[in-house]
ROSEFI-757435 format. One record per residue (C-alpha): x, y, z; residue in three letters. Coordinates in steps of 0.5 Angstrom, whole numbers, plus 2048, in hexadecimal, padded with zeros to 3 digits. Example, Ala and Ser with C-alpha at 12.3 -4.5 7.8 and 13.67 -1.06 7.14 Angstrom:
8197F7810ALA 81B7FE80ESER 
This chain:
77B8488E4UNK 77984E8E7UNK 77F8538E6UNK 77F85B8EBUNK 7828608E7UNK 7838668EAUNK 78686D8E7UNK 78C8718EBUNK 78D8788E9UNK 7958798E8UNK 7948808E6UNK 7918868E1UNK 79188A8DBUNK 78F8908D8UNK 78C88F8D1UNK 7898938CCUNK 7818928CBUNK 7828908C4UNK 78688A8C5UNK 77F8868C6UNK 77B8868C0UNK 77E8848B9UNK 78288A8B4UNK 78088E8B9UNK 77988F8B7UNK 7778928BEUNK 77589A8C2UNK 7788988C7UNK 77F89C8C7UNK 78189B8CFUNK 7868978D2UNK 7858928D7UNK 78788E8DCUNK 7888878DBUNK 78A8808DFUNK 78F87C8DEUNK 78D8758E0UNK 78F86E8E1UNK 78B8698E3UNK 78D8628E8UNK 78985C8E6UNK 7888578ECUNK 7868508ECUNK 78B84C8E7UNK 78F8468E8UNK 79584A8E8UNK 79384F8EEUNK 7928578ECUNK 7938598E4UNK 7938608E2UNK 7918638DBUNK 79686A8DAUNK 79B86E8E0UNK 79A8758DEUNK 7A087B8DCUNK 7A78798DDUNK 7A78808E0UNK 7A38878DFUNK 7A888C8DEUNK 7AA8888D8UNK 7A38888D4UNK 7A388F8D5UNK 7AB8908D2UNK 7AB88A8CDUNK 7A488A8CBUNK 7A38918CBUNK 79D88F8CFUNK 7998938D4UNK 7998928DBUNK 79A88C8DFUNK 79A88A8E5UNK 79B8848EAUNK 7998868F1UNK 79D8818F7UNK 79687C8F8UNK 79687C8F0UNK 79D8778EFUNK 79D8708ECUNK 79F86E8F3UNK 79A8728F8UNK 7938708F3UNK 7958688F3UNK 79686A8FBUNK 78F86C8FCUNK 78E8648FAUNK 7938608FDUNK 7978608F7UNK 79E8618F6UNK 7A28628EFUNK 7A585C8F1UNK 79F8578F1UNK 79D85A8E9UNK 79E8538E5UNK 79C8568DEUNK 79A85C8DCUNK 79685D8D6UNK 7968648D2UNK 7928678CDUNK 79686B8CAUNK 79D86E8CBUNK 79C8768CBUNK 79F87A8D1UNK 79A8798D6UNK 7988728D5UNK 7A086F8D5UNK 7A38738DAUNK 7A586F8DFUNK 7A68698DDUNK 7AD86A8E1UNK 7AA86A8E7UNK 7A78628E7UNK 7AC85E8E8UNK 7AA8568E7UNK 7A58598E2UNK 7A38568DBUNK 7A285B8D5UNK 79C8598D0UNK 79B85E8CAUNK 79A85C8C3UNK 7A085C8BEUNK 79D8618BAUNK 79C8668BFUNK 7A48658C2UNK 7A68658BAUNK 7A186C8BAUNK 7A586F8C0UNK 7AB86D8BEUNK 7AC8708B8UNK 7A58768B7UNK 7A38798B1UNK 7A38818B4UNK 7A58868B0UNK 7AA8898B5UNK 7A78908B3UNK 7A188F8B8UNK 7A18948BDUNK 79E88E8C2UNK 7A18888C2UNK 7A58888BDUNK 7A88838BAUNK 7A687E8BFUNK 79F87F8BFUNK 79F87F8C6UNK 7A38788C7UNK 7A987A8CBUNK 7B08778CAUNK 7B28758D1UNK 7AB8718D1UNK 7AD86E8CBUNK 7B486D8CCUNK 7B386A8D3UNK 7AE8648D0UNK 7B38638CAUNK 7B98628CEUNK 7B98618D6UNK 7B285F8D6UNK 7B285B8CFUNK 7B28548D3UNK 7AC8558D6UNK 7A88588CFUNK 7A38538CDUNK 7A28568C6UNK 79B8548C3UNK 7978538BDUNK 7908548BCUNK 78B8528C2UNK 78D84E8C8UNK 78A84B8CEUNK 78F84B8D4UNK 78A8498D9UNK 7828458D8UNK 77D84C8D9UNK 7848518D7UNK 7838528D0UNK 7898578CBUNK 78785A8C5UNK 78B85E8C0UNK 7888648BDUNK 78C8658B8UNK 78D86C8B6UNK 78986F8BBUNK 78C8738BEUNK 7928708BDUNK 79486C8B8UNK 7958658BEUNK 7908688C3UNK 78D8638C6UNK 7878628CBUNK 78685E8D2UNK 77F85B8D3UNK 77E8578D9UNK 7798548DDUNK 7768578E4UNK 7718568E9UNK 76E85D8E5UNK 76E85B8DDUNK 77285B8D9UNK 7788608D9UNK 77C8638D4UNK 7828678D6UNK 78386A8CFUNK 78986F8CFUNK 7898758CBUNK 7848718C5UNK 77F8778C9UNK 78087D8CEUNK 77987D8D0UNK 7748788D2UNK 76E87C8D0UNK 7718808CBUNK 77487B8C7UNK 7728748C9UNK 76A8758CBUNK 76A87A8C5UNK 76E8778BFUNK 77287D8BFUNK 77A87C8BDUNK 77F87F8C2UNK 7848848BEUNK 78A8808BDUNK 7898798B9UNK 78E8768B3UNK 7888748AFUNK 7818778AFUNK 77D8708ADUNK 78186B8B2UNK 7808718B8UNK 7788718B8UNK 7778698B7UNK 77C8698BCUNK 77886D8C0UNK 7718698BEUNK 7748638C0UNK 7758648C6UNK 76F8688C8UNK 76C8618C5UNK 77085C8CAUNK 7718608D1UNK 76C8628D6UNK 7728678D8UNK 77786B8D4UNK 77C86D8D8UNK 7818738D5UNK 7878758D7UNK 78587D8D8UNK 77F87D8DAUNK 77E87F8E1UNK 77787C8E2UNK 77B8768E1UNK 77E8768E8UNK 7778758EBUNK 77786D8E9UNK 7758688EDUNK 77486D8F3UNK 76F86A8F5UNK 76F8638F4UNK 
């Protein structure tokens, strides 16, 4: 089975440089503005899956993260990216997140008939985060935010599929913990397409180039040894590694 995946932009950020190589080893000392992506995998028995939705909401990265900038423009909505595709809310039947920080959560509200996979591990880790609540950014949540957590514990908890370790929920569809990558539940979606293998890969690297080609860890990992074999094992097993703030990103599959 041969699977379409395609990214949908559902907002920005502005982040500084430093947060792309490990302990911050780097001249680059800018900020830069990212993409917040998602992506839609087309072609499974179940119709439409998503992997990640994006913020709850812009001015509250800035306030409760204590966040630079963000912002969703009006075409950047969960509901006006599936438009683009014929896809509504509605018609999400399960959607698999890598991990549960702020801009990957956000919007699990907005899917209605929607399953929730995650692994146990990293809903425990969002649940209850070991921050020091002294951290001028992200706090004691460590960039979980409460009202995603929240809803998936309580309105939402019948819909959470809590997993343990690797799973295959569809033949040529393949989820693999990264545990204590980026996070200590981080997980990685690899899936079949006409163009290769794709790994849709979270926050494990921020760049393509930089920290996948190169082997370079990006800034923000739980352990250093489980990040880079993490990074090694998916340069080794994806013909595209597909992260969540990467603009270059967004040019998949254009010209399929």
């Amino acid at each position: 089975m041969k699977y379409r995946v395609t990214p949908l932009l559902l907002g920005d950020a502005v982040v500084p440089d430093i947060l792309d190589v490990f302990w911050s080893l780097s001249m680059e000392t800018g900020r830069s503005t990212v993409p917040i992506l998602a992506f839609l995998i087309e072609g499974t028995p179940d119709g439409p899956i998503l992997i990640d939705c994006g913020m709850r909401d812009p001015v509250r990265a800035m306030e409760v993260h204590r966040l630079g900038p963000h912002s969703t423009a009006d075409d950047q909505t969960l509901e006006a990216q599936l438009a683009l595709h014929g896809v509504k809310p509605a018609d999400i039947k399960f959607m698999h997140l890598t991990h549960l920080h702020y801009d990957h959560a956000g919007g699990c509200a907005l899917l209605p008939n929607a399953r929730f996979v995650v692994q146990r591990t990293e809903l425990m880790a969002a649940a209850a985060p070991m921050g020091p609540e002294a951290l001028d950014i992200g706090g004691k949540s460590l960039f979980y935010d409460r009202l995603d957590v929240a809803d998936l514990v309580n309105p939402l908890w019948d819909r959470v599929d809590l997993m343990e370790g690797d799973y295959e929920p569809y033949p040529g569809i393949r989820c693999v913990l990264y545990a204590n990558s980026h996070t200590p539940g981080h997980q990685c979606i690899y899936v079949d397409t006409a163009e290769g293998t794709v790994a849709i890969i979270g926050d494990i690297a921020r760049k393509v180039d930089l920290n996948i080609e190169k082997e370079i860890m990006p800034g923000l990992y739980y352990d250093l040894e489980s990040m880079r074999r993490a990074l090694i094992d998916i340069k080794s097993h994806a013909d595209h590694a597909l992260p969540t703030h990467d603009w270059s990103v967004l040019e998949f599959g254009k010209g399929a």
